[in-house]
C-alpha positions as CSV (number, residue, x, y, z in Angstrom):
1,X,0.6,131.1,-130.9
2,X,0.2,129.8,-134.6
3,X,-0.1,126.2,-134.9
4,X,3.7,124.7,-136.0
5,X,5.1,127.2,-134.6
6,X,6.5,124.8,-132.0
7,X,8.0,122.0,-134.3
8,X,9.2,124.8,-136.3
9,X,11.1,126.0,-133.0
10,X,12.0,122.3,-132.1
11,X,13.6,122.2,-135.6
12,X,15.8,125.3,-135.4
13,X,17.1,125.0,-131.4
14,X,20.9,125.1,-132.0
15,X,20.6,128.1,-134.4
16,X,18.5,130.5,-131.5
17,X,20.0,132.6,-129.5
18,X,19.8,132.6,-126.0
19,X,18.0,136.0,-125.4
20,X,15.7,134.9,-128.0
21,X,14.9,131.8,-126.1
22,X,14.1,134.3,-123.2
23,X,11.9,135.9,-125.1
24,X,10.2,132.6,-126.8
25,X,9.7,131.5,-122.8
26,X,8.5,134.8,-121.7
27,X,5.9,134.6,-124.7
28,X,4.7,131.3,-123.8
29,X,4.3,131.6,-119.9
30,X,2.7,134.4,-121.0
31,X,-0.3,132.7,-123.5
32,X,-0.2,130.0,-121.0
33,X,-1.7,132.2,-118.6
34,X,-3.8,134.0,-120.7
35,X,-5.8,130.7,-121.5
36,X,-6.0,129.6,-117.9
37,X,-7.4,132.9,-117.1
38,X,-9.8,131.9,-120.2
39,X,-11.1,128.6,-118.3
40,X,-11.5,130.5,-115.1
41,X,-13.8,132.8,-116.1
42,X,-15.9,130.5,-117.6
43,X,-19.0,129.0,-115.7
44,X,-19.0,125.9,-117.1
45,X,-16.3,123.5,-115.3
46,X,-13.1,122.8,-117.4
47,X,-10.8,119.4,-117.0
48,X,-7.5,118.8,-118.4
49,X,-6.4,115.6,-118.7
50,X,-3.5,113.1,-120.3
51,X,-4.6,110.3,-122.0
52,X,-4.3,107.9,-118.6
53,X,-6.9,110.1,-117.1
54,X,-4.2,111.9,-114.8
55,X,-6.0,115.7,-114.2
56,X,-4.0,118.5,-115.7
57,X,-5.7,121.3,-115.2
58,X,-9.0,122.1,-113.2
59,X,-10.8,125.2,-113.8
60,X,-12.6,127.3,-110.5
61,X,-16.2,126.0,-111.4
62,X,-15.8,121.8,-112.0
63,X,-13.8,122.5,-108.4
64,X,-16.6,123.6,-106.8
65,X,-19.2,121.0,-109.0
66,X,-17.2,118.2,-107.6
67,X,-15.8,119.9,-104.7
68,X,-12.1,119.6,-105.6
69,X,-9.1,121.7,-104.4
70,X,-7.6,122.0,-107.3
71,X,-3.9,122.2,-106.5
72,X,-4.4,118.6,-104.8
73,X,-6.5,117.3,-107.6
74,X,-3.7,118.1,-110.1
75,X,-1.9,114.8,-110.9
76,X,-4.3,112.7,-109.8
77,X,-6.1,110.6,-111.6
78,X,-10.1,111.8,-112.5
79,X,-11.5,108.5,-111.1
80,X,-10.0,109.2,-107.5
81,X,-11.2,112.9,-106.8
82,X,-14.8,112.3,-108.9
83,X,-16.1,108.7,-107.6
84,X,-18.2,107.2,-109.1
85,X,-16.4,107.9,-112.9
86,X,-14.9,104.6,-114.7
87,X,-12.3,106.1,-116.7
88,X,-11.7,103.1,-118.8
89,X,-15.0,103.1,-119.7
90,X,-15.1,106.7,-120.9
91,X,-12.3,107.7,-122.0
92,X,-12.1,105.8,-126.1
93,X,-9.8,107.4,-128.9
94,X,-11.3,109.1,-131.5
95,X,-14.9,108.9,-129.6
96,X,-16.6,112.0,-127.9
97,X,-19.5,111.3,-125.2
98,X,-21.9,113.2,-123.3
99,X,-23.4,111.8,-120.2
100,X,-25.8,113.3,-117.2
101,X,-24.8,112.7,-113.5
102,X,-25.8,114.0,-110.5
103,X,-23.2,114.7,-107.6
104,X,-24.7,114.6,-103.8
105,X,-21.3,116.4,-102.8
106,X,-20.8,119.4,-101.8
107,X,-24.2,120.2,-103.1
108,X,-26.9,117.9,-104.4
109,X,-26.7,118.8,-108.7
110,X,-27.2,117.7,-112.0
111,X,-24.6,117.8,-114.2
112,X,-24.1,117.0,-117.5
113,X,-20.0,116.7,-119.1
114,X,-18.6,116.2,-122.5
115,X,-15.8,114.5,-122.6
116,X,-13.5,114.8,-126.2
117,X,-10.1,113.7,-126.9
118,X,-7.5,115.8,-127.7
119,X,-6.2,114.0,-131.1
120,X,-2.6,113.2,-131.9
121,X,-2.3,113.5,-135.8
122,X,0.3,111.3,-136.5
123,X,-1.2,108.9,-134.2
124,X,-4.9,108.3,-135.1
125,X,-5.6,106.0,-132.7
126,X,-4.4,107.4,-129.9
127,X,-5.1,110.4,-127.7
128,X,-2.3,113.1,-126.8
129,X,-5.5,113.7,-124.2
130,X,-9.0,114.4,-123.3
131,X,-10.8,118.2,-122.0
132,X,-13.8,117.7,-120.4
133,X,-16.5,120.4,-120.0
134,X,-19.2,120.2,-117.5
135,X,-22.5,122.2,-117.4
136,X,-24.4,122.9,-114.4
137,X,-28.4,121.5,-115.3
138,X,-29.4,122.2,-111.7
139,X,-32.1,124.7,-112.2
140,X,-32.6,124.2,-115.6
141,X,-34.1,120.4,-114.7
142,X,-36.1,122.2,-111.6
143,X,-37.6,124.8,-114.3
144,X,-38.5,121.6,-116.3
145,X,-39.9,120.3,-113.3
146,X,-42.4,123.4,-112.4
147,X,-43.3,123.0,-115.8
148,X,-44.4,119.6,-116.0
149,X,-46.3,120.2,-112.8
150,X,-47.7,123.8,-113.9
151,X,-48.9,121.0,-117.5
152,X,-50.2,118.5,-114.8
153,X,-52.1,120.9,-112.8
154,X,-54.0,122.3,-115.8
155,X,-54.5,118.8,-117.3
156,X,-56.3,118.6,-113.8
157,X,-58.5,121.7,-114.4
158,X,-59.8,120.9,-116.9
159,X,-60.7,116.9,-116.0
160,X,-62.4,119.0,-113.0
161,X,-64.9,120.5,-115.0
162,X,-65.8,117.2,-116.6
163,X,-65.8,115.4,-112.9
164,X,-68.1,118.0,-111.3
165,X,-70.9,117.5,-114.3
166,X,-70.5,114.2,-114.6
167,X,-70.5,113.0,-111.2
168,X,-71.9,115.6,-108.9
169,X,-74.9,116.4,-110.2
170,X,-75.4,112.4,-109.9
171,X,-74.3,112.5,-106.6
172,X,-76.9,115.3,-105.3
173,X,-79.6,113.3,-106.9
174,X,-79.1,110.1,-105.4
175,X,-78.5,112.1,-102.2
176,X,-82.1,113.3,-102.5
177,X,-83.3,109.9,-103.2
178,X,-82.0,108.3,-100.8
179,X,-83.5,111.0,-98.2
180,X,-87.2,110.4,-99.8
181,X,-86.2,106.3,-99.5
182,X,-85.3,107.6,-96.2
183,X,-89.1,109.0,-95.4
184,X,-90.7,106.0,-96.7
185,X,-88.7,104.0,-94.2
186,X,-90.1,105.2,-91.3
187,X,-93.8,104.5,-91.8
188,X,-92.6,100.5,-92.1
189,X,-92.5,98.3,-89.1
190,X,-89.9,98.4,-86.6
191,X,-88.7,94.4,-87.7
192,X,-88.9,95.1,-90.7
193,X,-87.3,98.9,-91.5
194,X,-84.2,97.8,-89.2
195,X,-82.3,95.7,-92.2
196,X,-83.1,98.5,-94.9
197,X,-81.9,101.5,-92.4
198,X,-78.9,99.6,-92.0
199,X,-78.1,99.4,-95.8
200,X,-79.7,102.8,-96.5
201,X,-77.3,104.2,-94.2
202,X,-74.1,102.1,-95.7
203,X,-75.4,103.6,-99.1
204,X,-75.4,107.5,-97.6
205,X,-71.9,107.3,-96.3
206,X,-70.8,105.9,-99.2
207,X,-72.2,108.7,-101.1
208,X,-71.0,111.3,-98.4
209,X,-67.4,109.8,-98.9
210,X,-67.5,110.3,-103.1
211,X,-69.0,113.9,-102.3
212,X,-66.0,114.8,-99.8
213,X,-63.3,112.9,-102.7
214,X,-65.0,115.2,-105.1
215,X,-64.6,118.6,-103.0
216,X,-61.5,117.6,-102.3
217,X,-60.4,117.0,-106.1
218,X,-61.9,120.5,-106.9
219,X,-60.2,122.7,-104.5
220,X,-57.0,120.8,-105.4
221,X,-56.7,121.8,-108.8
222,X,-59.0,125.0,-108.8
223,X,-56.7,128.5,-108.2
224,X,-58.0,130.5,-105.6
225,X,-57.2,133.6,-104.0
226,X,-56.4,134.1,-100.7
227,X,-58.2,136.6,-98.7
228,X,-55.6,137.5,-96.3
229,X,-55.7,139.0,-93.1
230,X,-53.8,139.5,-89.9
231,X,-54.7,136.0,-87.6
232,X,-53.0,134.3,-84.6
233,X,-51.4,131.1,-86.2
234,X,-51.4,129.6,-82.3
235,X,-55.1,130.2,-82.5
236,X,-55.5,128.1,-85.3
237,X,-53.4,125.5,-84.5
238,X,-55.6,125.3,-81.1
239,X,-59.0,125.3,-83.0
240,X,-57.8,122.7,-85.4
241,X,-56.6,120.4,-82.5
242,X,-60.7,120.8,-81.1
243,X,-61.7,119.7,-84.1
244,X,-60.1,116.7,-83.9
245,X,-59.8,116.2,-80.1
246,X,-62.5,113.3,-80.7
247,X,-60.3,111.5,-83.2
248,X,-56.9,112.3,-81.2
249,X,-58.3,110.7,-78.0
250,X,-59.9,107.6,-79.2
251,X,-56.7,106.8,-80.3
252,X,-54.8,107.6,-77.4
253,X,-52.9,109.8,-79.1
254,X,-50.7,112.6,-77.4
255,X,-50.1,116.2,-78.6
256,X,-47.3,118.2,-77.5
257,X,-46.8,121.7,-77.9
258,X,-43.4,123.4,-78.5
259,X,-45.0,126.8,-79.3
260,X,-43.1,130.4,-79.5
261,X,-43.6,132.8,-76.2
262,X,-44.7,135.6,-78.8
263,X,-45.2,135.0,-82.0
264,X,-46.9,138.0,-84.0
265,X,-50.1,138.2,-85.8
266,X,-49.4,136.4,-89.8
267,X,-50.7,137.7,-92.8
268,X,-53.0,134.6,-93.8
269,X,-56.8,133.4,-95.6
270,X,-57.7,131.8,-91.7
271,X,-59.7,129.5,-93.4
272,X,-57.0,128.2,-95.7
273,X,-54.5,127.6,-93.2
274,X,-56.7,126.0,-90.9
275,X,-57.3,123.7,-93.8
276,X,-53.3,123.3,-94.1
277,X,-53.4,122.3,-90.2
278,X,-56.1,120.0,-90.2
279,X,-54.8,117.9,-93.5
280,X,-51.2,117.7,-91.6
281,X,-52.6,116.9,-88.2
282,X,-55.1,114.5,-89.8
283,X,-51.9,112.5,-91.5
284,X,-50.0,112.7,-88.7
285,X,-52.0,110.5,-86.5
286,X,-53.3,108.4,-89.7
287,X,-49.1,107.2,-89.9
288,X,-49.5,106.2,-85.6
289,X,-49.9,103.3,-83.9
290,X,-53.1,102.7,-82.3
291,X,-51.1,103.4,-78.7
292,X,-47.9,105.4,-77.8
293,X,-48.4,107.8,-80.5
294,X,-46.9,111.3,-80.5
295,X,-47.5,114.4,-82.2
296,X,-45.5,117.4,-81.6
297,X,-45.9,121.1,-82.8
298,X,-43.2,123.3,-83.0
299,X,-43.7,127.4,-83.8
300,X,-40.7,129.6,-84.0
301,X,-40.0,132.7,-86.4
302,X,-37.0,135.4,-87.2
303,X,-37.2,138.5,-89.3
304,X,-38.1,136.9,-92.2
305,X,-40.2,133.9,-91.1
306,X,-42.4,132.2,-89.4
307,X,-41.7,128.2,-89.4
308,X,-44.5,126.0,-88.5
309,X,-43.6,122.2,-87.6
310,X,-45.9,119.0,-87.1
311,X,-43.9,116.1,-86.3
312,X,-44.9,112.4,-85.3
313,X,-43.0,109.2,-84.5
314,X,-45.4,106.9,-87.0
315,X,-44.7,104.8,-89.5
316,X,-42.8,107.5,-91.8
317,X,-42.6,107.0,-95.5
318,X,-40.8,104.8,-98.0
319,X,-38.1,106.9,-100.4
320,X,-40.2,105.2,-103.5
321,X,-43.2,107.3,-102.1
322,X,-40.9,110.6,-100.6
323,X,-40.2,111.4,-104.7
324,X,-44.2,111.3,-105.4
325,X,-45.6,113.1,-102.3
326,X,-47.4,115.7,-104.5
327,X,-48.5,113.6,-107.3
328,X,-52.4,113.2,-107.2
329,X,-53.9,110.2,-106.0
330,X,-50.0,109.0,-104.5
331,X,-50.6,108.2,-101.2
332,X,-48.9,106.2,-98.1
333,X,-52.5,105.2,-97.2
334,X,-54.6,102.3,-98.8
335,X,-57.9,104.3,-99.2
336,X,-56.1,107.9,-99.8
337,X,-56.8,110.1,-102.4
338,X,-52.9,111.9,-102.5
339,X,-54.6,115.1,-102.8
340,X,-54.4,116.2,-99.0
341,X,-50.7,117.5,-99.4
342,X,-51.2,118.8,-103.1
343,X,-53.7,121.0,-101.5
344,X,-51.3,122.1,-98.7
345,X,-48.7,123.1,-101.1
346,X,-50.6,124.7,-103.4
347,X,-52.2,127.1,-100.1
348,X,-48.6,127.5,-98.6
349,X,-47.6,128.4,-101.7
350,X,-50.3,130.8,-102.5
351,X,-48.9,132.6,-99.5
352,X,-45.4,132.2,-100.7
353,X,-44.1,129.8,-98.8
354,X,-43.0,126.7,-98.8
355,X,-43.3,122.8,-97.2
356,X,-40.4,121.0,-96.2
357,X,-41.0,117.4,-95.7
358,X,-37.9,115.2,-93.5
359,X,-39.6,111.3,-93.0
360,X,-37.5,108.0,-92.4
361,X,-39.6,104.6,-92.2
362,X,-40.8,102.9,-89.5
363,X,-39.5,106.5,-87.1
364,X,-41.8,109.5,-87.9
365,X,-41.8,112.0,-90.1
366,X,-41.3,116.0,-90.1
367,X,-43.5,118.6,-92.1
368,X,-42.0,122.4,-91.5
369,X,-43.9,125.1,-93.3
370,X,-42.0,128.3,-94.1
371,X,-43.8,131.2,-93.8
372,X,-42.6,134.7,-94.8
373,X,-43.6,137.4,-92.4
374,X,-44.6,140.0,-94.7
375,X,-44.2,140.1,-99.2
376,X,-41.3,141.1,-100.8
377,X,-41.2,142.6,-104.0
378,X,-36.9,141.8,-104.2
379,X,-34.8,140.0,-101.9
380,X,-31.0,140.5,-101.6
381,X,-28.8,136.8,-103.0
382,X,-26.0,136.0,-101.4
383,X,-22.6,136.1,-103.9
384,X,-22.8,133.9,-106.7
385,X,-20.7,130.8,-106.2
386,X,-19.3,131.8,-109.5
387,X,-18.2,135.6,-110.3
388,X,-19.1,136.8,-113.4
């Protein structure tokens, strides 16, 4: 409808007729629902509202952003259905913002809204209303994410190259040093070799323990291929608990198993995944107390699956430190490096899965790693939340 057209109508009311009011009516119903079917179609979410904040109008998608039923939400004001929004701190004549949010209900998203006034010409400084449009950043700040951790992780390559020249090859010399040191030793009296063996031996471990930080730093941040092949995860998770069965009993620490009655062979590099078991197991019973400490592992799998789950009642992790589990040297424990789980991920993921990770301080914490059971070139979505 052109723009007048109404005060031009307003104007002329006692001179229309009454079928061409009809008609006027008709038209404007009409337009009316022509632009509401406009702001339903979009994606982005659409508010309506007076100049009090009182909603409007609320298109399909800011419902299901802010998880509104929209005929209750009409009338109300914007404050009471979106908490958390000071209206009277938005909402300024004359002045358009643009803010970020993130909503926790009914899904966790970021969000980003523009909020404009709807000017009144012949008042300037007031507002006949606002519209507010509201864009969904959800995976657009996970894409940024991958990428500043896909930047981070070849920032890390390349410092590998430098750390396994530099320090190594250091390393493997004083190694050898230390072994002809070692030699010499032995031909010196018993009194007085005891002493020297003692600090010899300090200086060996201490060199075995930069070796084993370096190793792990490499195979952190350099890709590798997995060479796959059928393997019994139950038979890994067994061997892995052998290998620590010295560790796990002198701290008196219990392991139950919550395994599947049949759970078939996975496509897996054995090696890898025992590596993915041992790092898990390993923190696990870092995070217990010295006594009464539990670990439990759970297997299960579907037709699409296979879920892997090591669970302990420790000491659990802060929510400052759940945000930066997979940053490199991050970690919950005083002399960790933070590259045990970075190297589990990156192996799950090379296998494409992924690690789910459920902690609350001072009760335990939960590390489920999803498996699927064979690759998939597509894989049927559910319907979008918003038709196109």
């Amino acid at each position: 409808m052109k723009s007048g057209f109404l005060e031009k109508l307003v104007t002329r009311l006692d001179r229309v007729e009454p079928g061409e009011v009809q008609q006027i009516l008709t038209r404007l119903i009409r337009e009316k629902g022509f632009l509401e079917k406009v702001f339903e179609a979009l994606r982005e979410g659409v508010i309506i509202l007076d100049a009090h904040g009182i909603i409007g109008f609320v298109n399909r998608a800011a419902a299901q952003f802010f998880g509104l039923d929209p005929e209750r939400a009409v009338g109300e004001k914007l404050a009471s259905q979106v908490r958390g929004l000071d209206w009277e701190s938005l909402a300024k004549p004359g002045r358009s913002i643009s803010r970020d949010l993130e909503v926790f209900y009914p899904e966790n998203r970021y969000l980003n809204f523009y909020l404009a006034p709807i000017d009144d010409h012949e008042h300037a400084a007031a507002a006949l209303g606002y519209v507010m449009l509201v864009r969904d950043l959800t995976s657009t700040r996970a894409e940024a994410e991958e990428t500043l951790e896909s930047e981070r992780l070849n920032a890390l390559t390349l410092l590998a190259a430098g750390v396994a020249h530099e320090i190594g090859n250091p390393l493997n010399s004083l190694d050898i040093h230390l072994q002809l040191l070692g030699r010499k030793f032995r031909k010196l009296a018993p009194g007085d070799r005891a002493p020297l063996e003692e600090s010899l031996a300090t200086a060996r471990e201490e060199i075995q323990r930069l070796d084993t930080i370096l190793k792990q730093f490499l195979h952190a941040v350099r890709p590798s291929t997995p060479r796959r092949e059928r393997h019994d995860l139950h038979s890994l998770l067994r061997e892995t608990l052998r290998l620590l069965e010295p560790e796990l009993s002198s701290r008196h620490i219990a392991v139950e198993l919550d395994l599947a009655a049949a759970l078939p062979p996975a496509m897996i590099d054995p090696g890898q995944f025992q590596q993915v078991f041992y790092n898990l197991i390993r923190n696990a019973y870092q995070a217990l107390p010295p006594a009464d400490g539990c670990i439990t592992l759970h297997t299960q799998c579907n037709d699409y699956e296979y879920r892997i789950a090591i669970e302990d009642n420790g000491s659990g992790i802060s929510p400052e430190l759940m945000g930066a589990l997979f940053e490199p040297y991050r970690s919950t424990k005083a002399s960790g490096s933070g590259l045990g789980l970075l190297i589990v991920r990156r192996i799950v993921r090379q296998h494409g899965g992924e690690i789910e990770i459920d902690s609350e301080e001072h009760r335990g914490t939960r590390v489920v790693i999803h498996l699927p059971r064979s690759e998939r070139t597509v894989r049927l979505l559910g319907s979008p939340a918003i038709e196109l």
